[in-house]
N, C-alpha and C positions, 0 to 999 in steps of 0.2 A: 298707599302708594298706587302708581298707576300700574295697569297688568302689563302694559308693554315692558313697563321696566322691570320687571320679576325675569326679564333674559337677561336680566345682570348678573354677571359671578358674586358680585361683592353680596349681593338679597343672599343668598345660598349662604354666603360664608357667615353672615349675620342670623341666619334661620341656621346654622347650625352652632354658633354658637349661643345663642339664646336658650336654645334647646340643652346642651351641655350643661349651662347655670340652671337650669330650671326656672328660668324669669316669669316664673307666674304673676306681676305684674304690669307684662307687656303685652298688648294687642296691635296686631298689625291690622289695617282693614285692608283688603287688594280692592281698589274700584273695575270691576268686568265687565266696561263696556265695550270692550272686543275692538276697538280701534282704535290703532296709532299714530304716528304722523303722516307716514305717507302710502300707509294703507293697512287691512287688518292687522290685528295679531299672530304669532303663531297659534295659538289656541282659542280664540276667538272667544266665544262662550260655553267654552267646556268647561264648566264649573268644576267639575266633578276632577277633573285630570288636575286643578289648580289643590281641592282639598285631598286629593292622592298623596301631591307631592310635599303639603305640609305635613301632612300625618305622618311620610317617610322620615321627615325631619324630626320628628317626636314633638310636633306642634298638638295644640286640642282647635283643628280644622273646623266652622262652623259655615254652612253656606247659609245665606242669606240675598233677599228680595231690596237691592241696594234705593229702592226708590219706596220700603214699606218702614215706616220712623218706627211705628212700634216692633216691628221683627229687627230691626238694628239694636233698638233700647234694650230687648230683651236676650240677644245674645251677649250683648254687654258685660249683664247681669251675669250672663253663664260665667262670662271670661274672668270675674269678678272672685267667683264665687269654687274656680281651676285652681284647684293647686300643684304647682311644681312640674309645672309646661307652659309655655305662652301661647297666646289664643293669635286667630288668624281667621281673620273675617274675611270670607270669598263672596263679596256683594255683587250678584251682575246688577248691572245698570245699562241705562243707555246714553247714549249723548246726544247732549243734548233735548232732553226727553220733555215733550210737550211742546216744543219750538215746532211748527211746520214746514217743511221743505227742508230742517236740519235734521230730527230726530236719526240716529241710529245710521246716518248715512255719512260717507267718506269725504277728506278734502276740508272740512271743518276743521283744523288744528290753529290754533291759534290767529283765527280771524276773526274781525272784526261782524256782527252778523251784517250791519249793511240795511239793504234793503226789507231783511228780513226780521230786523229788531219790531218793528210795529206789530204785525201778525203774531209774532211770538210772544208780546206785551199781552197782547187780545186773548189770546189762547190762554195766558198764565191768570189772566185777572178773568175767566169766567170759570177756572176751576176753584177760587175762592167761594163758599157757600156763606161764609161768617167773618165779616171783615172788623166785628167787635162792636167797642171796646170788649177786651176782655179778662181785666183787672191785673194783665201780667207785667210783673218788671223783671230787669234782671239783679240779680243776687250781688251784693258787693265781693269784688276780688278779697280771695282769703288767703293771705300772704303771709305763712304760719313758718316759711322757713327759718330757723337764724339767723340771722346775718354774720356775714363773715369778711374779716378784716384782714388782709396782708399787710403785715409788718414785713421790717426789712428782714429776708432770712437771711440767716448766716449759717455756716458751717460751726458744727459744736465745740469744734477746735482745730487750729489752721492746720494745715497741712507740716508732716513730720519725716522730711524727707532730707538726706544726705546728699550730698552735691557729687557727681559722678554714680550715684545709684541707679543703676537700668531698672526701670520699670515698665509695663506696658501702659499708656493711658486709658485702653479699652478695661485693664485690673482699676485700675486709679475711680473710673467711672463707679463702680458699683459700689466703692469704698467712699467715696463722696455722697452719694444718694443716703447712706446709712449714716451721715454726717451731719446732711438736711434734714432728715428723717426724724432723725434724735432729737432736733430743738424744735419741727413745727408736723404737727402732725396729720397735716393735710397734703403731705407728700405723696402723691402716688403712680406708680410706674406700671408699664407693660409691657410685654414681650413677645415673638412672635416663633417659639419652641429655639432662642438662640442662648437661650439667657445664661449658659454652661458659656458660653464665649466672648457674649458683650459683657458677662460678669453681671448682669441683671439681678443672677443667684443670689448674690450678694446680701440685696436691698430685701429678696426674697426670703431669705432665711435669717433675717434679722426682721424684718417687719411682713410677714405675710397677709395676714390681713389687707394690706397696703399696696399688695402685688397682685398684678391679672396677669395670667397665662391665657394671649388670644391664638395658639397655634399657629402653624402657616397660612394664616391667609391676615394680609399685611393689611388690604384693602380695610376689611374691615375690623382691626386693631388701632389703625388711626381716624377710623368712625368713631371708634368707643372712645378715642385719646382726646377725641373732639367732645363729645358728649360729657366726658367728665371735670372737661377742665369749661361747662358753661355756665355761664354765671358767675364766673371767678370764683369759683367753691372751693376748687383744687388747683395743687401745681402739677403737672400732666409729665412725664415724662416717658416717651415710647420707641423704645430699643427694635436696634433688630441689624444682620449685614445693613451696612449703608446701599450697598448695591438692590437690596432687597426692597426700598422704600419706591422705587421707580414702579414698582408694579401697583404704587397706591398715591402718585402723582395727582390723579383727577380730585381725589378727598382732603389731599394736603390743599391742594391751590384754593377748591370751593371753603374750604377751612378757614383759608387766612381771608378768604373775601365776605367770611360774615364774621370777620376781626375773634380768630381761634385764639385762645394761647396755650399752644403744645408744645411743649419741647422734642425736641426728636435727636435720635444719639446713633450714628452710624458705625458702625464696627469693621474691621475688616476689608480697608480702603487700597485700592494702588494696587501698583505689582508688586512695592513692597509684602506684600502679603504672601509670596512664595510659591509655593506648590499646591495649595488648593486652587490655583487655575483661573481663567480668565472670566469664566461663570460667574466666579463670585468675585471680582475687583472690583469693588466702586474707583470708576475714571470717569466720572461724569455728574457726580452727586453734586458737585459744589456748582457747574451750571445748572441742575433741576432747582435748587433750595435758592441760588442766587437770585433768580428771576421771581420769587414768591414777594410777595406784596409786600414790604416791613420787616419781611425777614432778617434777622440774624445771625451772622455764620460764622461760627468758632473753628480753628484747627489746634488746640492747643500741642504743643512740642515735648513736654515732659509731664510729670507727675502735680507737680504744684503749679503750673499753669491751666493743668486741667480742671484740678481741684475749684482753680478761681472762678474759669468757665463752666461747672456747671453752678456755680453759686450764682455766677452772673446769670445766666438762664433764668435761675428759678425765679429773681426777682425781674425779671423782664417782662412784661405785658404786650405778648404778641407769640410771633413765634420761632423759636430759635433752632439751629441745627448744628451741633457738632460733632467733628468727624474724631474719632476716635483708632490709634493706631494698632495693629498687630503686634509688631514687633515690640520689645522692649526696648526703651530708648533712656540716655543718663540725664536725671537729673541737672539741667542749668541753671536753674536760679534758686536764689535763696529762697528758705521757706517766707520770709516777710515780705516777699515780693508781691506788689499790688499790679493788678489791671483790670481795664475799662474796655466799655465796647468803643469799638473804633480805634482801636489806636494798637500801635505796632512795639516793637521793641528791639534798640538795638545791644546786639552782644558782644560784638566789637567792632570799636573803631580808634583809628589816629588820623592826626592831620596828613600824612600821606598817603589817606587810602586814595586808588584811580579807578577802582568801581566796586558798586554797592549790590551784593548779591544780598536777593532775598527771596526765602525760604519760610515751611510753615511744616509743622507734622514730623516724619523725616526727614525728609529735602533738608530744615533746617541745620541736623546732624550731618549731612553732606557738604553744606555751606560750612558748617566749621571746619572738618577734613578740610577740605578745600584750603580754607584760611591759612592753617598750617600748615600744608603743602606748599604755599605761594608766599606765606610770608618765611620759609624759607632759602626761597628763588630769588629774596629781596622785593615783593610784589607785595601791595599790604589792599587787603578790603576790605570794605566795610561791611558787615553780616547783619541782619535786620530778619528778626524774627515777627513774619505779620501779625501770628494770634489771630485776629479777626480778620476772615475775607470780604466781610458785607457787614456792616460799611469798613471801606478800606480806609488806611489814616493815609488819607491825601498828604497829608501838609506834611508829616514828614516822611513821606516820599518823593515828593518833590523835594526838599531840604535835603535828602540825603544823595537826592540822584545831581543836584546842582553841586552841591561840598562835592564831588565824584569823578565831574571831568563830564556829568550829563552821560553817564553810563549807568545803566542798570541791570542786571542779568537776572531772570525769576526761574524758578526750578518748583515745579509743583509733579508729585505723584498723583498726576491726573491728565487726562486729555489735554489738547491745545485749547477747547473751544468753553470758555462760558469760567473759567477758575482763576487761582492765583495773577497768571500775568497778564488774563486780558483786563483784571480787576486794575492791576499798578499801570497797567498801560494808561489805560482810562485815566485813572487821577494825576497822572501825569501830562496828559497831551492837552491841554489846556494851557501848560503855562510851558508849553514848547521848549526848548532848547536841551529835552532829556530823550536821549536814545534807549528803548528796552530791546531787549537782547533774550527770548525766552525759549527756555527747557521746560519740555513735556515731554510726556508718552508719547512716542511715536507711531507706533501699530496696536494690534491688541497681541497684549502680551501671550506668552505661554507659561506652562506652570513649568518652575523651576525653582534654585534659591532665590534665597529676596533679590540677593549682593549681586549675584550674576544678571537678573535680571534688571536691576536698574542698570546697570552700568548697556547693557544691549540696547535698554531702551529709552539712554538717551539724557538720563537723573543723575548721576552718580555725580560722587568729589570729585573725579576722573573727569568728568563730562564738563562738569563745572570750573575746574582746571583751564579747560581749552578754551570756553566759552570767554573766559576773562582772558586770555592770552588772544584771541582773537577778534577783542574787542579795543584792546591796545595795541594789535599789529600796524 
């Protein structure tokens, strides 16, 4: 890695935990050529402050002559030969080194050399003494790994849930993982010290082996989420508050741009989440994950919709995000209930509905309250549970906003910006003649109860209530 970027947090979080495992297989080389893009480093060619601060980490620190091949080869050997610490090569170097007019000097980053490619050609071919032959080839690629096959996975037995059963889907999650787990056994999960509340425990204490504990530093828990699921070895699954993935945004997105496949499981989302406070509300995850390249975004609404989501995950080749609820919420569908990515689901409808509220998560439980309140005021509408945010199921959203009167009302426990209704919006305004009508978070909440707080802030059945009465005023 380059030394400017060692002023990364995520290096530190990755230098301590390599250090914790004892990855006596891993060597970092830092290259120390003291300049960065637009001008030194902080520590420029202090070597020595660079192997301080590995050593602190419980690294085996080795400084090295980044331009002498046999002093590189042979610390190698050292790093090889380390056990139960990883090595961390402090090579100074120069930039540019043997080039004239560039050597070691600033403003070089990423240029073309230009005028100074000739000189530097001259300079590099009279330090050649032996231009051969010299009977060398290279060794054929020795590709010793297994190969490894995904089949379809399934769950070792569907889901076994009572209709009207509160459960939470964030419990549901860990019980599912231990479902995957059981039929294929290249399941493997991580956790960022949450796993007592995304229920991670779970998958933990049924398959340990299976489970990585990467503490609080999220950054790099979904570096490692990345690294294990490459090459399609593994199914990747990596927990933590959904609020909490935002501070590891830049590794998710570089992730999906060299085509990741992680699954990632957000816990502890909305103001339905109560009195742990505004800190930890994910109101915004579902714009971060939306935007991600291919991404896939589940909210499943009860226990065996969750179940199916994360089955659908682990067979998905790419990478997926589901938001996972605090609260306990009842059981709506049967356990033989099927779903697919893309597509939504409605819970009820008649030919009299005159608007179609949809809901995902909670919200959906709110969108029924609602239903029964209104159907009996004589008001009847239609409830569509989205299940997936990305890809939204255009077609019947639009089918269900046209059956409707071209009314739509969305309620998402999340910001206005990047979620649930600017998703429906979207698939709807294309084929024009549907009005949406959207409930979000309005401010940032406070910690309080769930119920009191949705209803302040703008979510509730109550909310929902008006929202459709004021759309037929």
């Amino acid at each position: 890695m380059g030394d400017g970027e060692t002023a990364e947090g995520s290096v530190w979080e990755a230098a301590a935990f390599s250090s914790h495992y004892k990855l006596d297989n891993l060597v970092a080389i830092v290259d120390v050529n003291r300049l960065g893009q637009s001008e030194a480093t902080a520590l420029g060619h202090s070597v020595d402050v660079y192997k301080a601060r590995y050593d602190a980490f419980g690294w085996n620190a080795i400084i090295v002559d980044g331009h002498d091949i046999m002093a590189v080869c042979k610390a190698l050997l050292t790093a090889a030969t380390t056990k139960d610490k990883p090595t961390a090569l402090i090579a100074k170097t120069l930039k540019g080194k043997y080039f004239p007019g560039v050597e070691d000097l600033d403003n070089w980053h990423g240029k073309p050399l230009g005028k100074q490619s000739g000189p530097a050609l001259e300079a590099v071919k009279a330090l050649i003494t032996d231009n051969g032959p010299h009977g060398l080839s290279p060794r054929p690629i020795k590709d010793d790994a297994p190969k490894i096959t995904f089949p379809k996975v399934q769950l070792c037995e569907p889901p076994k849930h009572t209709m009207g059963e509160k459960i939470a889907t964030r419990k549901t999650y860990g019980e599912a993982l231990v479902k995957l787990g059981k039929n294929y056994s290249r399941i493997v999960a991580l956790d960022g010290d949450t796993k007592n509340s995304t229920f991670a425990i779970t998958y933990k204490n049924c398959c340990p082996e299976r489970f990585v504990e990467c503490f609080i530093a999220e950054q790099n828990m979904v570096g490692v989420g990345i690294g294990l699921g490459c090459r399609a070895r593994n199914i990747v699954f990596v927990s933590a508050f959904a609020a909490f993935f935002t501070r590891a945004f830049d590794q998710i997105r570089m992730g999906a741009i060299s085509q990741t496949e992680v699954n990632f499981v957000g816990s502890h989302a909305g103001c339905s989440i109560g009195e742990d406070g505004p800190s930890q509300m994910a109101l915004e995850d579902f714009a971060m994950f939306r935007t991600i390249p291919g991404a896939v975004c589940f909210y499943p609404s009860d226990a065996v919709s969750a179940e199916r989501a994360f089955e659908l995950a682990a067979n998905h080749r790419g990478v997926t995000f589901t938001r996972t609820s605090r609260p306990a919420t009842a059981v709506v569908y049967e356990n033989t209930e099927t779903f697919e990515i893309g597509k939504s689901k409605v819970l009820r409808k008649s030919d009299g509905d005159k608007v179609t509220v949809v809901g995902a998560g909670v919200t959906l439980h709110e969108a029924l309250a609602a239903h029964k309140t209104l159907q009996a005021e004589g008001i009847n509408i239609r409830v569509v549970d989205a299940f997936c945010l990305k890809p939204v199921d255009k077609a019947l959203m639009v089918e269900c906003g046209k059956a409707t009167g071209g009314r739509i009302v969305t309620v998402e426990d999340h910001y206005f910006e990047g979620g649930l209704g600017e998703g429906v919006a979207a698939a709807v305004a294309e084929d024009g003649g549907v009005k949406v009508h959207r409930l979000a978070v309005t401010g940032i909440p406070r910690s309080g109860p769930a119920a009191l707080l949705m209803e302040d802030y703008g979510i509730s059945a109550n909310c929902i209530v008006k929202a459709v009465k004021k759309m037929l005023a």
